[in-house]
TORKOL-4160 file (C-alpha; in steps of 0.2 Angstrom, whole numbers, padded with zeros to 4 digits, m for minus):
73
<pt num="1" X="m0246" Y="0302" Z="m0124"/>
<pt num="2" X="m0233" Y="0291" Z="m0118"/>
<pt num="3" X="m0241" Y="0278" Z="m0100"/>
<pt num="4" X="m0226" Y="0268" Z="m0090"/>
<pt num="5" X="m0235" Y="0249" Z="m0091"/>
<pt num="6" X="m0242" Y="0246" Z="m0074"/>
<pt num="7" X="m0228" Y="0230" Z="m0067"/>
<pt num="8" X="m0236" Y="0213" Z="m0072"/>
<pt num="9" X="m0227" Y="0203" Z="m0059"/>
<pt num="10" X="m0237" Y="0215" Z="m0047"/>
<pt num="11" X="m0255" Y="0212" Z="m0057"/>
<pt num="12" X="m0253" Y="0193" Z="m0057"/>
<pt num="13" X="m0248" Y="0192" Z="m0040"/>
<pt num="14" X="m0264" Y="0201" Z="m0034"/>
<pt num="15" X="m0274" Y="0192" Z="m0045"/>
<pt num="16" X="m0268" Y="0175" Z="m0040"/>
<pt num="17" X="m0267" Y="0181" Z="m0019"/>
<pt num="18" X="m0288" Y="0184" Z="m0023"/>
<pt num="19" X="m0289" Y="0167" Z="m0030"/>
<pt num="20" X="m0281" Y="0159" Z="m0015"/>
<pt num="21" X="m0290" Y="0170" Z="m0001"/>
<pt num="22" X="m0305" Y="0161" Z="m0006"/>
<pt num="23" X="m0296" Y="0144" Z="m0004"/>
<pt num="24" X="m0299" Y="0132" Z="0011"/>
<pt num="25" X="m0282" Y="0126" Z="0007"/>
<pt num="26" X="m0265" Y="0133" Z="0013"/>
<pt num="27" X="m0255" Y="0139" Z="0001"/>
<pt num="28" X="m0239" Y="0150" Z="0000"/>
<pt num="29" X="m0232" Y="0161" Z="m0017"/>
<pt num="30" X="m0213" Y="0162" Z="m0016"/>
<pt num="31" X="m0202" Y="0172" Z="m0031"/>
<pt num="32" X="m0189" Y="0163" Z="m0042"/>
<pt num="33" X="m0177" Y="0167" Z="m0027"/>
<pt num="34" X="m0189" Y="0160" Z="m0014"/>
<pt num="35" X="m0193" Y="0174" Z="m0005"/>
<pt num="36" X="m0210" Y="0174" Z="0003"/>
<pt num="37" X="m0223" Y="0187" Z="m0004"/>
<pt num="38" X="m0239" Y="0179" Z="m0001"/>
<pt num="39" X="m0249" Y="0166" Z="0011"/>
<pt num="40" X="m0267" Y="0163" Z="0014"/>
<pt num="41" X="m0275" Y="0160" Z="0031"/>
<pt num="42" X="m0279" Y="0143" Z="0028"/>
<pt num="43" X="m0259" Y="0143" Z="0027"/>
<pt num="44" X="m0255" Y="0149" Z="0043"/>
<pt num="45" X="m0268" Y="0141" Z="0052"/>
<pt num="46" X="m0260" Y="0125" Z="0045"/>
<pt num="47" X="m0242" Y="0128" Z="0047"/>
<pt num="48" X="m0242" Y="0133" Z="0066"/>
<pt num="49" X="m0233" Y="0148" Z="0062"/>
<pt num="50" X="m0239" Y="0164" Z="0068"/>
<pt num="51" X="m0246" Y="0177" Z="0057"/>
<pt num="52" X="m0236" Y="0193" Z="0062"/>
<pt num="53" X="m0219" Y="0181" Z="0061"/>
<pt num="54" X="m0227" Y="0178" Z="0043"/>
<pt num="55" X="m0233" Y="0195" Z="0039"/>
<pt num="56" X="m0215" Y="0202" Z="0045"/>
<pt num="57" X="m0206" Y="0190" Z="0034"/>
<pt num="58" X="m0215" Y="0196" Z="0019"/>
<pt num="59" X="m0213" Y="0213" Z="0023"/>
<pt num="60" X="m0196" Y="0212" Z="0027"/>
<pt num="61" X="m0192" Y="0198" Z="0011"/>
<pt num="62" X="m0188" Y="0183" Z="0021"/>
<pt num="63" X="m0182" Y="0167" Z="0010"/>
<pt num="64" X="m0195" Y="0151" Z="0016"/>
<pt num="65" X="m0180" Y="0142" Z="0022"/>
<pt num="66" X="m0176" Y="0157" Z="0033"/>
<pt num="67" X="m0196" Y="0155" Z="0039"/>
<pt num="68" X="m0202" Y="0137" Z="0039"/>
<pt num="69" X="m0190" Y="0123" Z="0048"/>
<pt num="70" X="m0193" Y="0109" Z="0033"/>
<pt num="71" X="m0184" Y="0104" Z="0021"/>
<pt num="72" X="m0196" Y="0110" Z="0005"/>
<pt num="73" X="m0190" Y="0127" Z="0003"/>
């Protein structure tokens, strides 16, 4: 019996998103090409921006720099 491996990138992600939900601190997971794919509340309570302008730019694979107006991305 032959299984496809389940994609990695996908389990780490959703282990490290359950790590950082818990977390009173902001904090943001961007890829290698710094495309947004996770925040936590704390996150986007600090940062001021709102949390369907966040959630869309994950959806939609927004790059930070297209998101947050700093210079960090």
């Amino acid at each position: 019996m032959n299984r496809v491996a389940p994609d990695l990138s996908a389990i780490i992600l959703e282990q490290v998103k359950s790590l950082l939900e818990s977390s009173a601190d902001g904090a943001v997971v961007l890829d290698k090409e710094r495309r947004l794919l996770y925040y936590n509340l704390a996150y986007q309570v600090t940062s001021g921006v709102n949390g369907r302008v966040l959630a869309r730019a994950v959806a939609e694979g927004k790059r930070c720099y297209e998101v947050f107006p700093v210079d960090i991305c």
